[in-house]
MIROZA-76419 format. One record per atom (N, C-alpha, C): residue in one letter; atom name; x, z, y negated; residue number from 1. Coordinates in nm, 3 decimals. Atoms other than C-alpha are relative to their C-alpha. Layout:
// residues N
{"a", "CA", {X, Z, Y}, NUM} ...
// end
This chain:
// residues 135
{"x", "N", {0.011, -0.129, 0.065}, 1} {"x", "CA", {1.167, -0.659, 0.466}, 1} {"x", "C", {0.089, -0.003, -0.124}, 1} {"x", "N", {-0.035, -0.019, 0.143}, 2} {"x", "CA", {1.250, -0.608, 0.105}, 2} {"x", "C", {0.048, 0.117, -0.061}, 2} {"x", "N", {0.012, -0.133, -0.023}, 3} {"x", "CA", {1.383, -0.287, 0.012}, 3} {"x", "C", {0.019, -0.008, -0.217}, 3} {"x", "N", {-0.011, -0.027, 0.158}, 4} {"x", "CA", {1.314, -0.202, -0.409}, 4} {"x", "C", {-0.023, 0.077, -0.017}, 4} {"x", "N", {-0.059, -0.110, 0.074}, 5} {"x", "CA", {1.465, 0.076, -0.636}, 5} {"x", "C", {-0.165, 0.033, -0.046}, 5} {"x", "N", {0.123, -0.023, 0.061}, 6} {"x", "CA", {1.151, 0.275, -0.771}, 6} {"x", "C", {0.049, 0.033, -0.111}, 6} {"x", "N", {-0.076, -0.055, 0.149}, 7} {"x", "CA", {1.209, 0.347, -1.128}, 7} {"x", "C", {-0.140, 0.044, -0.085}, 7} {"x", "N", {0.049, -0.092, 0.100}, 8} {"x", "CA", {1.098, 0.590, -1.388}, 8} {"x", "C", {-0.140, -0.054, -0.021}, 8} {"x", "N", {0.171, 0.064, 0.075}, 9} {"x", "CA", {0.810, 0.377, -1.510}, 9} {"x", "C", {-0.078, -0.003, 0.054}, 9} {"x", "N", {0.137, 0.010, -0.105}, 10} {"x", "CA", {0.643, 0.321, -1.219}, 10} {"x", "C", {-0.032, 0.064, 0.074}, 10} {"x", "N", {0.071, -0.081, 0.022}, 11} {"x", "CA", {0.631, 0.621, -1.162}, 11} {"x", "C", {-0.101, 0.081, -0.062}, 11} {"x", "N", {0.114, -0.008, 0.140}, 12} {"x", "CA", {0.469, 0.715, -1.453}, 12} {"x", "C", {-0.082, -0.043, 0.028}, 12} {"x", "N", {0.121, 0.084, 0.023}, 13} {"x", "CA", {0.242, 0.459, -1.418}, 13} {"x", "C", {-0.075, 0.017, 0.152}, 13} {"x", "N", {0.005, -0.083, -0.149}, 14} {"x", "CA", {0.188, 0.595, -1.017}, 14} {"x", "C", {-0.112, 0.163, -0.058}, 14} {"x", "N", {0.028, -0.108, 0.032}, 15} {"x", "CA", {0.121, 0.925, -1.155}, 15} {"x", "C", {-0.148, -0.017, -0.088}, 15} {"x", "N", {0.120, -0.011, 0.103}, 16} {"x", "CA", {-0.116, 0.863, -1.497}, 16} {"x", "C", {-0.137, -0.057, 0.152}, 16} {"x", "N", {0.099, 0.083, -0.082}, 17} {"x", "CA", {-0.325, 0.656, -1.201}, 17} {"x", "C", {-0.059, 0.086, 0.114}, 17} {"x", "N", {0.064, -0.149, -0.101}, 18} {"x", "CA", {-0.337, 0.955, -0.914}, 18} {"x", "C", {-0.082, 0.057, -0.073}, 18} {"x", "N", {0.061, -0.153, 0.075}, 19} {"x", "CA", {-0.434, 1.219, -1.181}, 19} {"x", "C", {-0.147, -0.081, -0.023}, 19} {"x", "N", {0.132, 0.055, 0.041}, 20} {"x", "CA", {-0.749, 0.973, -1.288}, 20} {"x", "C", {-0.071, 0.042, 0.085}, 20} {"x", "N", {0.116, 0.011, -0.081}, 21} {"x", "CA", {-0.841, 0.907, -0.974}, 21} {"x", "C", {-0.029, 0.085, 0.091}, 21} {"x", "N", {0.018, -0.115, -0.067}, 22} {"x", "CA", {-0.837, 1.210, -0.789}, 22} {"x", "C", {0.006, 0.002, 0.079}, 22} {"x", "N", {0.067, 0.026, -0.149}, 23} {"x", "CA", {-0.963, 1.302, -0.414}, 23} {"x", "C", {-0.036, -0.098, 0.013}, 23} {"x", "N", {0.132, 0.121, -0.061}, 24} {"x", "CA", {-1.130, 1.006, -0.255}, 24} {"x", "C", {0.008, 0.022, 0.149}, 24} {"x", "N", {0.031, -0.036, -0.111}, 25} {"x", "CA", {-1.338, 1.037, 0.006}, 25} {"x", "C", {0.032, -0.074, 0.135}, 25} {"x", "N", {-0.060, 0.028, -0.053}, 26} {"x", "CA", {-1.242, 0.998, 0.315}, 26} {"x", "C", {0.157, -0.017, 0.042}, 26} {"x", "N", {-0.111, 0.038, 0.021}, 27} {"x", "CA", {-0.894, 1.044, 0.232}, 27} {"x", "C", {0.049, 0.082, 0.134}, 27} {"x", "N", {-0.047, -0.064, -0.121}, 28} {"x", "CA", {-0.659, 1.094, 0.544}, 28} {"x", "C", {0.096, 0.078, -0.062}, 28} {"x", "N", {-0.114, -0.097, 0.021}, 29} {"x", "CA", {-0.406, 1.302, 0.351}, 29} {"x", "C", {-0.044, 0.117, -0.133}, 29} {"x", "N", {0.095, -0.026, 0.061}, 30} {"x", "CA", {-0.694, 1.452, 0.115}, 30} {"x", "C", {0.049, 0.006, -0.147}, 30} {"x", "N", {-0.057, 0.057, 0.173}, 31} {"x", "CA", {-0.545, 1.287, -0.220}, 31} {"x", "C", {0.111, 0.004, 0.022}, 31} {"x", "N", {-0.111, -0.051, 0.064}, 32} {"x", "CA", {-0.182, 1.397, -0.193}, 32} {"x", "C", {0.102, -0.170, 0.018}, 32} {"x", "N", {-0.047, 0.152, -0.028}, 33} {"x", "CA", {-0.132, 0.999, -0.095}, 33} {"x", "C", {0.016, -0.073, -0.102}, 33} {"x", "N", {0.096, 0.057, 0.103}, 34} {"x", "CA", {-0.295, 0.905, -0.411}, 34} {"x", "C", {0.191, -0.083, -0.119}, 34} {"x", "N", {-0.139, 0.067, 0.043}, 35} {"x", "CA", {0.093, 0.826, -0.581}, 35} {"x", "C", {0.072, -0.099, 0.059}, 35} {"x", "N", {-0.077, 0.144, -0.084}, 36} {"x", "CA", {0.246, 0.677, -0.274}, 36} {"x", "C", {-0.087, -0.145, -0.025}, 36} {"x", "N", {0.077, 0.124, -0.058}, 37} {"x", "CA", {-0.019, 0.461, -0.247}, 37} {"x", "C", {-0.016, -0.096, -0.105}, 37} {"x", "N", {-0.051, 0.088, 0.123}, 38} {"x", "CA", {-0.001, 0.351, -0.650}, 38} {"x", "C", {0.118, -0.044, -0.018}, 38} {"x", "N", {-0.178, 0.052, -0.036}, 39} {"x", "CA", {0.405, 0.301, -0.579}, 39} {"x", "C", {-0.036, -0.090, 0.062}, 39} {"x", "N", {0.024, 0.137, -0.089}, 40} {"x", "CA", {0.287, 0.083, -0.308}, 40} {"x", "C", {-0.018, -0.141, -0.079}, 40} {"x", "N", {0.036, 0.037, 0.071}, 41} {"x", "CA", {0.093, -0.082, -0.557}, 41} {"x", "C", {0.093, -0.097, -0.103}, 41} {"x", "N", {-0.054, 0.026, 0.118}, 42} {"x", "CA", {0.335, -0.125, -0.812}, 42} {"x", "C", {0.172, -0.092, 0.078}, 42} {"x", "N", {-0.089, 0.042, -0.131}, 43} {"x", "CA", {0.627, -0.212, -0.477}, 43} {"x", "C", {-0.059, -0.165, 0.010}, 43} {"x", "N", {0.049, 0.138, -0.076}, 44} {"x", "CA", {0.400, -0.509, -0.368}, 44} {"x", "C", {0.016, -0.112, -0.147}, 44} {"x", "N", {-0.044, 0.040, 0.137}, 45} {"x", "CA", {0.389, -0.605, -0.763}, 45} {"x", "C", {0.129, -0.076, 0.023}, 45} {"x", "N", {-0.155, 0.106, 0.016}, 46} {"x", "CA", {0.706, -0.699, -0.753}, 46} {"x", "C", {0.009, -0.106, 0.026}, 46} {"x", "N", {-0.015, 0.064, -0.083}, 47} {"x", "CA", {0.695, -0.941, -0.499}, 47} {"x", "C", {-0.108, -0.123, -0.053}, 47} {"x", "N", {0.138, 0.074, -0.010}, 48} {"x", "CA", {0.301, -1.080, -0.527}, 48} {"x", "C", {0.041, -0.059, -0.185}, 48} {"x", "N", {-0.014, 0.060, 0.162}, 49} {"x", "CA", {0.401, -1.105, -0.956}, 49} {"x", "C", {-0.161, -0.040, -0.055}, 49} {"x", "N", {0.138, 0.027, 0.008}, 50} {"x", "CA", {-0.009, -1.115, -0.997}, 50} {"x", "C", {-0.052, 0.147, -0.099}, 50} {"x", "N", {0.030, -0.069, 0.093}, 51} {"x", "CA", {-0.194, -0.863, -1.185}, 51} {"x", "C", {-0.074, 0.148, 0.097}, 51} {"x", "N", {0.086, -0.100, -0.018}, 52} {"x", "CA", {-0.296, -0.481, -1.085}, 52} {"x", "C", {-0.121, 0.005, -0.033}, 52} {"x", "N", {0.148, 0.022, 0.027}, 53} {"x", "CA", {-0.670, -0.477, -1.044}, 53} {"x", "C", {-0.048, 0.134, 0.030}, 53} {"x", "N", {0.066, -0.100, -0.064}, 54} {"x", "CA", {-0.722, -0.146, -0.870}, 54} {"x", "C", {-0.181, 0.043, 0.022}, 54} {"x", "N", {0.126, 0.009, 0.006}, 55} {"x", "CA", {-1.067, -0.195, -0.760}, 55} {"x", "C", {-0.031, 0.064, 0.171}, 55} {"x", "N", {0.073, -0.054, -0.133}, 56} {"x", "CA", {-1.274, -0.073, -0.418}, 56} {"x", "C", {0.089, -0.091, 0.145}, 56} {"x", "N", {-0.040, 0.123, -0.098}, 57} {"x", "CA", {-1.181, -0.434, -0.243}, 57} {"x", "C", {0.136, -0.002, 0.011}, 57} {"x", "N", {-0.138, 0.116, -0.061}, 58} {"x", "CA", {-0.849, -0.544, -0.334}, 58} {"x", "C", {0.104, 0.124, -0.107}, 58} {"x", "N", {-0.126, -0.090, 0.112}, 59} {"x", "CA", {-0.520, -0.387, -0.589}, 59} {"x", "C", {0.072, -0.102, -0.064}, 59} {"x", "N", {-0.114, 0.133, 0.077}, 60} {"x", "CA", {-0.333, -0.724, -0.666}, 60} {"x", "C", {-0.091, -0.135, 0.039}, 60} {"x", "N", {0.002, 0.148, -0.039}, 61} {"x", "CA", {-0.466, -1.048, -0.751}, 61} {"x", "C", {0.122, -0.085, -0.095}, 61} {"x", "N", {-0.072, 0.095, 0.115}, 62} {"x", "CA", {-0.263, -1.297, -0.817}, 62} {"x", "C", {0.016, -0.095, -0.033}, 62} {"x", "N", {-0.013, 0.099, 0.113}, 63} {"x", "CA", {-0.181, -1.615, -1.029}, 63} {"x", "C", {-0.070, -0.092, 0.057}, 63} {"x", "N", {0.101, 0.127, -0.097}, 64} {"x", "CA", {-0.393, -1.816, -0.756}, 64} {"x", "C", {-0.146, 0.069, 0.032}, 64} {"x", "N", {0.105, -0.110, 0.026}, 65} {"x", "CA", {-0.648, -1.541, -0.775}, 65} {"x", "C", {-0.003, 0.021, 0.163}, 65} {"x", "N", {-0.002, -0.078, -0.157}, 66} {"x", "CA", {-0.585, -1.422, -0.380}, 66} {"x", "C", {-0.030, 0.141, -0.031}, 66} {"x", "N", {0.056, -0.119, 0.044}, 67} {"x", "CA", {-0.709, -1.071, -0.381}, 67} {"x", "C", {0.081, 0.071, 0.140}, 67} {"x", "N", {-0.099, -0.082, -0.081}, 68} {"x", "CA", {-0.407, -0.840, -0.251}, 68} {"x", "C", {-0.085, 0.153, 0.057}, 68} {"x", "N", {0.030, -0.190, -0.037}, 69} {"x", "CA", {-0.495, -0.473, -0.048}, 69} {"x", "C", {0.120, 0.056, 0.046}, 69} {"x", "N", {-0.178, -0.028, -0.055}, 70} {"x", "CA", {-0.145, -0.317, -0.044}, 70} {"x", "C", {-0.071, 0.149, 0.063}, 70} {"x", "N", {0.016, -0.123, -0.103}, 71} {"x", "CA", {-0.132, -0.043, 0.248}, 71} {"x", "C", {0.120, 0.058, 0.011}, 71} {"x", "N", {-0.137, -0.096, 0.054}, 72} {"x", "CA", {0.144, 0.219, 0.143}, 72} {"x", "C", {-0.019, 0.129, 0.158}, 72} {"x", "N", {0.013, -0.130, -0.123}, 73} {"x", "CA", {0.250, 0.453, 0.430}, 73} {"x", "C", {0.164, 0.055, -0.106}, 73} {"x", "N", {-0.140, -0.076, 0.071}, 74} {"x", "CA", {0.540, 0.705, 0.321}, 74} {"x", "C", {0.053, 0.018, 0.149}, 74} {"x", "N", {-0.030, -0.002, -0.125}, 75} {"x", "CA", {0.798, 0.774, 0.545}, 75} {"x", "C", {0.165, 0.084, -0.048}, 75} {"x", "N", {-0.112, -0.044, -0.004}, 76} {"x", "CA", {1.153, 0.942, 0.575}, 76} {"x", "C", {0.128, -0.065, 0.003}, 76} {"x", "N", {-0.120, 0.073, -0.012}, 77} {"x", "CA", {1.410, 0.697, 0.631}, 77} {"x", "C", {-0.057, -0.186, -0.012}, 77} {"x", "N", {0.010, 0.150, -0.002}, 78} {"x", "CA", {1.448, 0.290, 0.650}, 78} {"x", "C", {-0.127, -0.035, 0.108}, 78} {"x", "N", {0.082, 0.021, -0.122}, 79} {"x", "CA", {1.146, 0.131, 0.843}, 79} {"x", "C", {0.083, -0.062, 0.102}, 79} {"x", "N", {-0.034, 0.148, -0.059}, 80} {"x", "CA", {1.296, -0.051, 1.131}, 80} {"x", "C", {-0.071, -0.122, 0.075}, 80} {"x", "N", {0.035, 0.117, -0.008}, 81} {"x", "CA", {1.207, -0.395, 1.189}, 81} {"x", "C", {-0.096, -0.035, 0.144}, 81} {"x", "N", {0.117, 0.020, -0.056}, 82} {"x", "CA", {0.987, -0.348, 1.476}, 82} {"x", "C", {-0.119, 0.103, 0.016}, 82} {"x", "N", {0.078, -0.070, 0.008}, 83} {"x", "CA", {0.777, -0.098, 1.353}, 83} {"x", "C", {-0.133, -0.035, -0.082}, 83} {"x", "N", {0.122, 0.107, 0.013}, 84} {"x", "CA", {0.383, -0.200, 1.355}, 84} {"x", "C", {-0.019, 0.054, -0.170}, 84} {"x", "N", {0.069, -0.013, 0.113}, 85} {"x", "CA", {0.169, -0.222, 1.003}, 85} {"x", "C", {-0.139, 0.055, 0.049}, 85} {"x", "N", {0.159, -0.027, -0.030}, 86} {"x", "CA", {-0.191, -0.093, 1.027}, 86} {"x", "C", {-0.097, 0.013, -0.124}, 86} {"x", "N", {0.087, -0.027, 0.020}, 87} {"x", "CA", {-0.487, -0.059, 0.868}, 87} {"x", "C", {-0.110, 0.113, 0.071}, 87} {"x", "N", {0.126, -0.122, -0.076}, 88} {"x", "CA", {-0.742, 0.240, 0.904}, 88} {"x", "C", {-0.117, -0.078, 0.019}, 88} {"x", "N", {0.122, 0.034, -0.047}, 89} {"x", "CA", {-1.101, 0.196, 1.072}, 89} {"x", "C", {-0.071, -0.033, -0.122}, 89} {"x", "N", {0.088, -0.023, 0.109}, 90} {"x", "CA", {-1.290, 0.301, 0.760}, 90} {"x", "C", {0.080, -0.101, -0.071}, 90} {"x", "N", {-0.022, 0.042, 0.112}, 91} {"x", "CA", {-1.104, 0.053, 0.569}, 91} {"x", "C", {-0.017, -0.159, 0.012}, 91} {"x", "N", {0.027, 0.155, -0.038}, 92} {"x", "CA", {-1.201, -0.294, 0.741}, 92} {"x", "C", {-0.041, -0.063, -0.070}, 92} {"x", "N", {0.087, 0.053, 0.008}, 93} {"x", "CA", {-1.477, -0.397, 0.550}, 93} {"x", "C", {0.065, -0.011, -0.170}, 93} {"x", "N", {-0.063, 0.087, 0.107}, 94} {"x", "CA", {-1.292, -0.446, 0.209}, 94} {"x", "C", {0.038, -0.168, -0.011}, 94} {"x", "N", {0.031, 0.131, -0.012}, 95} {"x", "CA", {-1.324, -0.763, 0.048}, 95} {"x", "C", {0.131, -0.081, -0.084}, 95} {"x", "N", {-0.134, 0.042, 0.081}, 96} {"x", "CA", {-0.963, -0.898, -0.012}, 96} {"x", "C", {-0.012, -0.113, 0.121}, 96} {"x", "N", {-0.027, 0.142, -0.056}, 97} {"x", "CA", {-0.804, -1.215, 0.137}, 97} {"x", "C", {0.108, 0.033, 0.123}, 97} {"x", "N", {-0.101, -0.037, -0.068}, 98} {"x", "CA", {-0.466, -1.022, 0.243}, 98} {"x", "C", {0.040, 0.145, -0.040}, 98} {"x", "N", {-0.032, -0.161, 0.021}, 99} {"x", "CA", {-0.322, -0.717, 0.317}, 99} {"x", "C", {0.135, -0.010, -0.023}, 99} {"x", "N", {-0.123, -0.048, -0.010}, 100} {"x", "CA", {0.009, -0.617, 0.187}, 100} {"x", "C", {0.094, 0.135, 0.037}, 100} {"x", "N", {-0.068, -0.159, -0.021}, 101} {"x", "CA", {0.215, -0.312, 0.366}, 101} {"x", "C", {0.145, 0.029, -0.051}, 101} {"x", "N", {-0.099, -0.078, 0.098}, 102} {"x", "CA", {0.473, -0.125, 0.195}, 102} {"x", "C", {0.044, 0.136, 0.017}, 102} {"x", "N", {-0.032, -0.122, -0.048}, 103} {"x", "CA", {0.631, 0.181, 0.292}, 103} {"x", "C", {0.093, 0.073, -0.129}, 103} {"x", "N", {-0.088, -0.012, 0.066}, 104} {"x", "CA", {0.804, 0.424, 0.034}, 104} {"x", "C", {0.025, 0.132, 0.109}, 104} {"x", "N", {-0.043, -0.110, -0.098}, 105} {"x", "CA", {1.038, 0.673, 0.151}, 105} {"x", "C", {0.010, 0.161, -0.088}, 105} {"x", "N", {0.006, -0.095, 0.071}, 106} {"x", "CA", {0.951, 1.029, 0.047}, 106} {"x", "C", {0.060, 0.130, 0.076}, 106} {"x", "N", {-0.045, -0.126, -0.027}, 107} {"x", "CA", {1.178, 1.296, 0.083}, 107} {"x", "C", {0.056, 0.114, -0.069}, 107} {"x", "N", {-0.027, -0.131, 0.085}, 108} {"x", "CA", {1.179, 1.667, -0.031}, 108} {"x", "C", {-0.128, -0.049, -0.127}, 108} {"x", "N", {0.103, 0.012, 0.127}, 109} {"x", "CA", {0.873, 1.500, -0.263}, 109} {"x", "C", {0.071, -0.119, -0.084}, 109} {"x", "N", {-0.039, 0.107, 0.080}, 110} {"x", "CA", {1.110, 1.264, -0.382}, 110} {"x", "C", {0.001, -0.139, 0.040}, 110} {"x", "N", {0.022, 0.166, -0.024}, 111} {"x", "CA", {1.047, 0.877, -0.416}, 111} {"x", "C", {0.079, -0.062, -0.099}, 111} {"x", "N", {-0.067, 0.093, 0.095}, 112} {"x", "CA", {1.298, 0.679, -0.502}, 112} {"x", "C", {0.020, -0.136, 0.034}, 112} {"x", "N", {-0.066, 0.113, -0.054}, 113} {"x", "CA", {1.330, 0.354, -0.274}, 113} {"x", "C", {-0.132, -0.028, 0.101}, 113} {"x", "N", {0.128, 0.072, -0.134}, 114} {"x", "CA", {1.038, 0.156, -0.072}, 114} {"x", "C", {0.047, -0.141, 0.038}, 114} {"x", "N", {0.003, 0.091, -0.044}, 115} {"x", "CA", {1.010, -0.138, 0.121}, 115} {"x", "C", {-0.136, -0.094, 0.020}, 115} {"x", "N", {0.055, 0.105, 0.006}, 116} {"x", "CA", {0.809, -0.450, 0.128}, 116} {"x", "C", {-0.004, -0.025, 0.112}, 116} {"x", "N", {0.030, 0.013, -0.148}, 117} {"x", "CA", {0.704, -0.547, 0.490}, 117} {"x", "C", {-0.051, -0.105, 0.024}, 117} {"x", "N", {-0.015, 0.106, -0.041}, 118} {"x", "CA", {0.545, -0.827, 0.429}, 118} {"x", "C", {-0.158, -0.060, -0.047}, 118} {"x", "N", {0.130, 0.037, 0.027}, 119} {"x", "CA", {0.180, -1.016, 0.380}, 119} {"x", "C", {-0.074, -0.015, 0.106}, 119} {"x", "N", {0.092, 0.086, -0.078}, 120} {"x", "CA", {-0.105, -1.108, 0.625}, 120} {"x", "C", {-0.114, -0.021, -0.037}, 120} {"x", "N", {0.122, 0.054, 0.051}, 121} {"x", "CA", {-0.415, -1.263, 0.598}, 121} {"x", "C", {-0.088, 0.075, 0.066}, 121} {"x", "N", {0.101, -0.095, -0.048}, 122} {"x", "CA", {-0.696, -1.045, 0.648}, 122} {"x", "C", {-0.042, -0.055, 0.139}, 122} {"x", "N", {0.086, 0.010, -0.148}, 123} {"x", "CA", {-0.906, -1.227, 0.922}, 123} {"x", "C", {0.124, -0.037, 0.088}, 123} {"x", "N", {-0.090, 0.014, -0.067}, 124} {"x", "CA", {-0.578, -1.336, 1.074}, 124} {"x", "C", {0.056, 0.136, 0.060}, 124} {"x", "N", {-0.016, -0.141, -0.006}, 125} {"x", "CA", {-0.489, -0.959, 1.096}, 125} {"x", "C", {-0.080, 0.074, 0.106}, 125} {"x", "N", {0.095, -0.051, -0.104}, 126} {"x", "CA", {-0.789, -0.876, 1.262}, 126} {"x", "C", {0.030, -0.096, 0.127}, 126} {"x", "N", {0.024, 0.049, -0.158}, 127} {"x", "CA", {-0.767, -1.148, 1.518}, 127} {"x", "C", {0.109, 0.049, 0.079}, 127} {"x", "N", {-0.118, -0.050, -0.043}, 128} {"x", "CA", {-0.428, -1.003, 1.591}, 128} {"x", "C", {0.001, 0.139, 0.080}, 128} {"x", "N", {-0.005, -0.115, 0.019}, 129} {"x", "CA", {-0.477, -0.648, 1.566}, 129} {"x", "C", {-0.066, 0.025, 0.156}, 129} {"x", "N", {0.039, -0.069, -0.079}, 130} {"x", "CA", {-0.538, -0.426, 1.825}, 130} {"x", "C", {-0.073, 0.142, -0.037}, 130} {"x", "N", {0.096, -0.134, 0.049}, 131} {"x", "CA", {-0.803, -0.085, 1.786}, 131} {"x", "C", {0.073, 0.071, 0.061}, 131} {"x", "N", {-0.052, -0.100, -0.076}, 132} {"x", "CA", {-0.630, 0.228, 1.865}, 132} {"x", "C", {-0.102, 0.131, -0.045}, 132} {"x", "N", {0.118, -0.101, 0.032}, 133} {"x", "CA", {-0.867, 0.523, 1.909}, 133} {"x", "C", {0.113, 0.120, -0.058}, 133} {"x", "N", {-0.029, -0.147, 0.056}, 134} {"x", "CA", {-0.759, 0.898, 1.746}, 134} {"x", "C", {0.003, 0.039, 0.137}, 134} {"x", "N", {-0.073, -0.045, -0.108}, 135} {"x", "CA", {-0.566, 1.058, 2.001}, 135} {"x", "C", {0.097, -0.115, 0.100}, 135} 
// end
């Protein structure tokens, strides 16, 4: 786990990117994610050093052309170290290589500090993963 400062810019650049893209359907937090989830974005950046693509499939490819899907959860405090990663149902069938999760910590609305969690390889992920139903 990685823990990096969020700064001014990438916010900005978080923000100009929510306001574009608006609602999307299906959204479990009905847009208000739409920042964390470009922080995430811009969090995994750091790390991956590849290029923002923001497309349907993937968000980061990089310099080997791997096709990143960073999965931003927000959260209140430090993650600790045995707390799982997931992926939603509806979001399986994206066509990336690996998933990157990333947590920022938002409190009172404010984001100033996320963490890096880590990489896996998509089908490796799945063979791993376990389905948990709603409820």
């Amino acid at each position: 786990m990685i823990q990096i400062e969020i700064t001014k810019e990438m916010k900005e650049r978080a923000n100009l990117k929510a306001i574009e893209m608006g609602k999307l359907k299906n959204s479990i937090t009905e847009g208000e994610g739409n920042i964390a989830g470009f922080l995430g974005e811009e969090v995994a950046n750091q790390i991956i050093k590849g290029k923002i693509s923001n497309t349907y499939d993937y968000d980061i490819v990089g310099n080997d052309g791997t096709k990143y899907d960073v999965k931003t959860k927000r959260c209140t405090s430090q993650p600790k170290d045995y707390y799982e990663c997931s992926v939603a149902a509806y979001n399986t069938k994206q066509s990336c290589d690996n998933y990157a999760f990333v947590r920022i910590e938002c409190l009172n609305g404010n984001m100033k500090r996320a963490w890096f969690l880590g990489i896996y390889n998509k089908k490796e992920y799945f063979q791993d993963a376990k389905f948990l139903k709603k409820g």
